[in-house]
N, C-alpha and C positions, 0 to 999 in steps of 0.2 A: 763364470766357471769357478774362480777362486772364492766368490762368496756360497757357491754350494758346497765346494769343497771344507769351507771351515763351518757351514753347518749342521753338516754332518759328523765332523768331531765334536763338536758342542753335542750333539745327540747321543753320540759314543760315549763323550764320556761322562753326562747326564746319565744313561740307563746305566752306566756301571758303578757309578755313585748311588742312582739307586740300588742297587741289586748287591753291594756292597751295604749298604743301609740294613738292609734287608736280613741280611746276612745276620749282619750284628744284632738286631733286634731279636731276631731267631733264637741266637744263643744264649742272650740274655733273658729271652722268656724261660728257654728250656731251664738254664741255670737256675731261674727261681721256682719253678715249680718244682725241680728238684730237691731246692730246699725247702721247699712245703712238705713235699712226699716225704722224701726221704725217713724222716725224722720218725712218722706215722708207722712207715713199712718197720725200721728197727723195731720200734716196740713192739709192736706184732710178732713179729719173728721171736727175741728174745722173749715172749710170751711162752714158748713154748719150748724154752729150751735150760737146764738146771742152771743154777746157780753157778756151778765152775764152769762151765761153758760160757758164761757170759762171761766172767771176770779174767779167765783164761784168754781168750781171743774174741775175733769181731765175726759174728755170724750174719751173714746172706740168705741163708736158706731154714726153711721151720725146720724145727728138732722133732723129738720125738716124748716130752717130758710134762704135755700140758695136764695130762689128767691127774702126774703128781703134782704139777702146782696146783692147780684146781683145789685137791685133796688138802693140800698143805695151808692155803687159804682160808678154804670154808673152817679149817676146823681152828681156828682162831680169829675168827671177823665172818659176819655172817654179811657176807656184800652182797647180796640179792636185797636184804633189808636195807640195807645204804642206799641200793638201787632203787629202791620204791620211796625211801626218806628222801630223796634227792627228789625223784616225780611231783611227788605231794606239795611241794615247796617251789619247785622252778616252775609249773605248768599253773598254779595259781598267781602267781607273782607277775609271769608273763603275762598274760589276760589285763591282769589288774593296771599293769603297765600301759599296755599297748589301748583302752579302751580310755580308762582316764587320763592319761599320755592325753590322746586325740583331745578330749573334753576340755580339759585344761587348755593346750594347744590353740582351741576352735572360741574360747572366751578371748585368749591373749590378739590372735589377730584378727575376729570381725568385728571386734564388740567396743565404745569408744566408751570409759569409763573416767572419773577422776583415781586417780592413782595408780592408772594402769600402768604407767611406765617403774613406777616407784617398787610394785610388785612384782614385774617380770626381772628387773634391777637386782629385785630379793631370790627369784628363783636363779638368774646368773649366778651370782655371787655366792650361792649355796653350792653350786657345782664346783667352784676353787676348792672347796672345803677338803680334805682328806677325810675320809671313813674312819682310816684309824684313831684319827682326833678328837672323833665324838665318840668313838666306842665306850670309854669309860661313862661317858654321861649318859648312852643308849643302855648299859648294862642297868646302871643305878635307875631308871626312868622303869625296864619291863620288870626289875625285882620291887621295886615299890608298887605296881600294876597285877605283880602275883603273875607275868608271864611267860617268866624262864621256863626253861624246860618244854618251850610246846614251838608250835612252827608260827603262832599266831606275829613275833616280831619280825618274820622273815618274810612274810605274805603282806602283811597291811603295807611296809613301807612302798609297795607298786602301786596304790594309790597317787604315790606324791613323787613322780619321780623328775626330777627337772631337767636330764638330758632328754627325756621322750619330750616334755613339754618343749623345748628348745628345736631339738629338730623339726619336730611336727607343726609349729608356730611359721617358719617359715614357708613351709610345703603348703600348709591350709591357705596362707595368706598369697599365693603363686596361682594356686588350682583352681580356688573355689571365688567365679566371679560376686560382689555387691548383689549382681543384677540379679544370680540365679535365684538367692535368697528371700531377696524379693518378690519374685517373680511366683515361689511357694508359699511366703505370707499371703501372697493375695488370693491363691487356692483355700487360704484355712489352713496349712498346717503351723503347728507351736514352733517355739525354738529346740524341744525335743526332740521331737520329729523331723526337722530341719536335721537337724545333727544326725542320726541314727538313721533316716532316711537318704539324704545326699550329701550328704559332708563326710561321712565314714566311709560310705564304699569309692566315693570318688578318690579318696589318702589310704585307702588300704595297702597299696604298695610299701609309702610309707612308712607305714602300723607295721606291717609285715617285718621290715627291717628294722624298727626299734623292736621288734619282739624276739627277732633272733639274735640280736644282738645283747638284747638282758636276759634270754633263756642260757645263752653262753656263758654270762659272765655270774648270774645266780646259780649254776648247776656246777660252777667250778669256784664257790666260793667256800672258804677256809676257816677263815678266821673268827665270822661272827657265829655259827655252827661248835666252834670250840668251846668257846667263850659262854654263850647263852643254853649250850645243852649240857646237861650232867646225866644222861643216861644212855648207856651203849644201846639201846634199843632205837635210839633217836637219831644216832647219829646217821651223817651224809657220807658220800662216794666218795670227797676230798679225805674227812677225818678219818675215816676208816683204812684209806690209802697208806694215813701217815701211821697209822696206827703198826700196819703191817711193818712199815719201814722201821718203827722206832724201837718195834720188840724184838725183831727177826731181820738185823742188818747184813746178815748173808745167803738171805733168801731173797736172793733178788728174782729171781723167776716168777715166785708168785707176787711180789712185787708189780712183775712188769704187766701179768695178767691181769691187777685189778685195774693198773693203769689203760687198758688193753679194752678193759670192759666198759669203762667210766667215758672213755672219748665214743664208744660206739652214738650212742644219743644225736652226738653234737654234728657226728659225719654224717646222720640219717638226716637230722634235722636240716644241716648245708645241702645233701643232694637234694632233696626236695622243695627247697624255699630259697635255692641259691639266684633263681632266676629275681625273687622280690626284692632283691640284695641292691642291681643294676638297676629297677625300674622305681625302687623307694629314693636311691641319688638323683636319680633324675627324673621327677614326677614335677611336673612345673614348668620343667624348662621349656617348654616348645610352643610355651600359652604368648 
């Protein structure tokens, strides 16, 4: 009787340990989605609301002010054309990434060469690198090339990108057994075909998530856009943003609008492709 009695408080107080758990985890998700949200809703809101409204106090709720920012905007940065400069530039880059991303990728783990370790050594060891450290050398390399001024150095570099090759290296080498390969050599198909046929859409997932992940970070990028363009017709969503900030530092409304405009892309992009997000982390694991 006494050993039922106490296991039953072991069970007591097991389920309130969980449920106390439970509790806690609860809060701590909401807390952080919070501050995911949160952040996204202000800007929004202050989108739409003047300049002393925002600087004056904290607003919750939409104004009534967007078509003057709107007005105030366009007629000093033409962000529509930012907005298609930014397209032109992140939707090839992406591609270029996620396709020879894989390619690269699918040489590094199926393929047994001499130097292979020597060379993936070299694509590591390029990812230490800082961007801003080569910039002066990337500027002197597209002005000796004749290619300032055009999208061409912001596009080709998704050819060679060594974080896709790095994560994709892993995932190919997880997914895609010796045997299947094989197994399509002996049908007749090349090593192209091999690739493009069963090696790609099996790592899509993957692909998926190195490509949202470099459409993010090339659609919010700042510096090299600054640097390699010299014509306002050229410029991106980032420069055009700072541009508003730098002329008109009390207009923060239109300000918050271009800001407002420039994340839409990337939240379309997440609600649509956020599922490849979960299934590219975890492509492999269950082999």
């Amino acid at each position: 009787m006494a050993e039922k009695t106490f296991d039953k408080r072991q069970n007591t107080q097991s389920r309130l340990l969980s449920g106390t758990a439970k509790i806690v985890m609860y809060l701590f998700l909401i807390a952080l989605v919070l501050l995911s949200i949160v952040p996204f809703y202000l800007v929004m809101v202050n989108a739409t609301h003047s300049s002393f409204d925002i600087v004056t106090r904290l607003n919750l709720l939409p104004g009534a002010s967007t078509l003057e920012n709107y007005a105030t905007m366009q007629s000093h940065v033409n962000i529509w054309r930012g907005f298609l400069n930014s397209l032109c530039i992140a939707v090839p880059y992406t591609a270029f990434t996620g396709y020879f991303g894989a390619l690269a990728a699918f040489g590094f783990g199926k393929y047994r060469f001499k130097g292979r370790n020597v060379l993936f050594a070299v694509v590591l060891a390029s990812m230490m690198i800082p961007s801003q450290l080569s910039m002066i050398g990337f500027y002197q390399l597209n002005l000796r090339l004749h290619l300032l001024n055009s999208y061409v150095p912001f596009i080709l570099p998704g050819i060679a990108n060594a974080t896709a090759v790095f994560f994709l290296r892993g995932i190919i080498e997880q997914s895609i057994p010796q045997s299947m390969m094989e197994a399509a050599r002996l049908e007749g198909c090349g090593e192209w075909k091999i690739f493009n046929r069963i090696v790609l859409p099996c790592v899509l997932p993957g692909v998926a998530t190195m490509c949202i992940f470099n459409f993010v970070s090339c659609w919010n990028n700042y510096m090299g856009p600054l640097i390699l363009l010299t014509s306002n017709k050229k410029y991106t969503m980032p420069v055009m943003i700072a541009m508003i900030k730098g002329l008109y530092l009390s207009n923060y409304g239109a300000m918050y609008l271009a800001i407002a405009i420039s994340i839409v892309p990337i939240i379309i992009v997440y609600i649509f492709f956020s599922k490849y997000i979960i299934n590219g982390l975890t492509v492999g694991s269950d082999k």
